[in-house]
C-alpha positions as CSV (number, residue, x, y, z in Angstrom):
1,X,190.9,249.8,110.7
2,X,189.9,252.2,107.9
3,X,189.1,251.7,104.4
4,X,189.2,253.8,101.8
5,X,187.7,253.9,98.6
6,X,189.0,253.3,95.2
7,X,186.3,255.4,93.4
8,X,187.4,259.1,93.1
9,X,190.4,258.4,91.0
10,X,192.1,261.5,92.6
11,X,195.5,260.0,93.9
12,X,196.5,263.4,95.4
13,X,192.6,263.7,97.1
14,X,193.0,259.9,97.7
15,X,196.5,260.6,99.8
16,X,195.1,263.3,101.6
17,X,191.7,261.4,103.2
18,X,194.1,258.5,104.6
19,X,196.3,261.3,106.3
20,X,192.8,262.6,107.3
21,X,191.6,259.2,108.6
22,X,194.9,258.5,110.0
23,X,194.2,262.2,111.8
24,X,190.9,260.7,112.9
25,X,192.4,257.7,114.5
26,X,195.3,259.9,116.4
27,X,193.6,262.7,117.8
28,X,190.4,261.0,118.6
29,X,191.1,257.3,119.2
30,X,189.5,254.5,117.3
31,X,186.2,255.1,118.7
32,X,186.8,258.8,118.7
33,X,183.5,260.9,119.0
34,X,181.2,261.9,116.0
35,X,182.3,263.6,113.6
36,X,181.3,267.3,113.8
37,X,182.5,270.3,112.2
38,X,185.0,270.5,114.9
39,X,186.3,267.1,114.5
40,X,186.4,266.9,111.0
41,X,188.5,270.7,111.0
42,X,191.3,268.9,113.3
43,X,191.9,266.1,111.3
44,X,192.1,268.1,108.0
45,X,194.6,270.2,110.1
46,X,196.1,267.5,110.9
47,X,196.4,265.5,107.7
48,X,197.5,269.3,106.4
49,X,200.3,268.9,108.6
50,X,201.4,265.5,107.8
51,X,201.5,265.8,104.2
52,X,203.3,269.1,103.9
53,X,205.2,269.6,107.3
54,X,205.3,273.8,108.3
55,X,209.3,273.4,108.2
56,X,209.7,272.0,104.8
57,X,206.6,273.9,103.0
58,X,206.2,277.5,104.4
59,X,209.3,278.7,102.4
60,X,207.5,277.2,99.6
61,X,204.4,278.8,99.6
62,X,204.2,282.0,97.6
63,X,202.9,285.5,99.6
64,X,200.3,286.0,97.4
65,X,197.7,284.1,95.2
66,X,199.9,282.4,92.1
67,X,198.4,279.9,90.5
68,X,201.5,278.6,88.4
69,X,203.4,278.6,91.7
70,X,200.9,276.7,93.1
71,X,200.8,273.8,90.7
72,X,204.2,273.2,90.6
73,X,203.8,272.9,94.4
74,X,201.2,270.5,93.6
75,X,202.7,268.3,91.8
76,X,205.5,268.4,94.2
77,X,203.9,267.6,97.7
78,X,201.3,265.5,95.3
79,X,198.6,267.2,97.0
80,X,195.4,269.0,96.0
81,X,195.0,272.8,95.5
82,X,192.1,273.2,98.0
83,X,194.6,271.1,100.4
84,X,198.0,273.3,99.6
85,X,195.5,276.7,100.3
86,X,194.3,275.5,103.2
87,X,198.4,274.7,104.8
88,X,198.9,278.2,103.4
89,X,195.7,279.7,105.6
90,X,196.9,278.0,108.6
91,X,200.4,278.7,108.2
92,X,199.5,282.3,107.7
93,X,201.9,282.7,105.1
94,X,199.7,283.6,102.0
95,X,197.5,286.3,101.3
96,X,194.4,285.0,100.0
97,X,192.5,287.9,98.2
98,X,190.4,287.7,95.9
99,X,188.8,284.3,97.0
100,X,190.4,281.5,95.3
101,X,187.0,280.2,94.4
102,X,186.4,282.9,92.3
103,X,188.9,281.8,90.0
104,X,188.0,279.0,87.7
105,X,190.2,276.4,88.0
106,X,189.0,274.6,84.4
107,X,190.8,277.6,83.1
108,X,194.3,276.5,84.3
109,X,194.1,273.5,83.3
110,X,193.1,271.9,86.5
111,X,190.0,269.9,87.9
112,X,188.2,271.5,90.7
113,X,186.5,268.4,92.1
């Protein structure tokens, strides 16, 4: 069983640490090991996967950092930014120079955390 909290008030965050549990729970079994950095990078890869599948999001995904591209694939897949940059890392279909973290999210509208 997993439970997960009501508190961040993030339903896209909120969608994406059940597909994470859930990751949890099929890669490493209910009593699945500690979590290490290891662990906890499979079943963000994981819930990455489940919540925007490589066949339906890679054409998606612009070749370079664009921030107005990227929100409206937010609000699409009804994920969060940090999760849709992360697909695109993995998927190696976006460039992703300069850093996104240099660019201040409050700016566009959007919360960071």
């Amino acid at each position: 069983m997993v439970a997960l909290g009501a508190d961040k008030g993030l339903r896209d965050r909120s969608r994406f640490d059940a597909a994470h549990e859930l990751g949890h729970l099929v890669l490493h079994g209910a009593d699945g090991p500690i979590a290490d950095k290891a662990t906890e990078s499979q079943a963000n890869e994981f819930a990455a996967a489940f919540l925007m599948p490589a066949e339906d999001i890679a054409h998606e995904l612009p070749a370079r950092l664009d921030w107005p591209a990227l929100l409206r694939l937010k609000a699409k897949w009804h994920v969060s930014l940090a999760a849709l940059l992360v697909r695109a890392k993995t998927l190696g279909v976006m460039l992703l120079s300069p850093s996104p973290r240099s660019v201040d999210l409050d700016q566009l509208g959007v919360r960071s955390r």
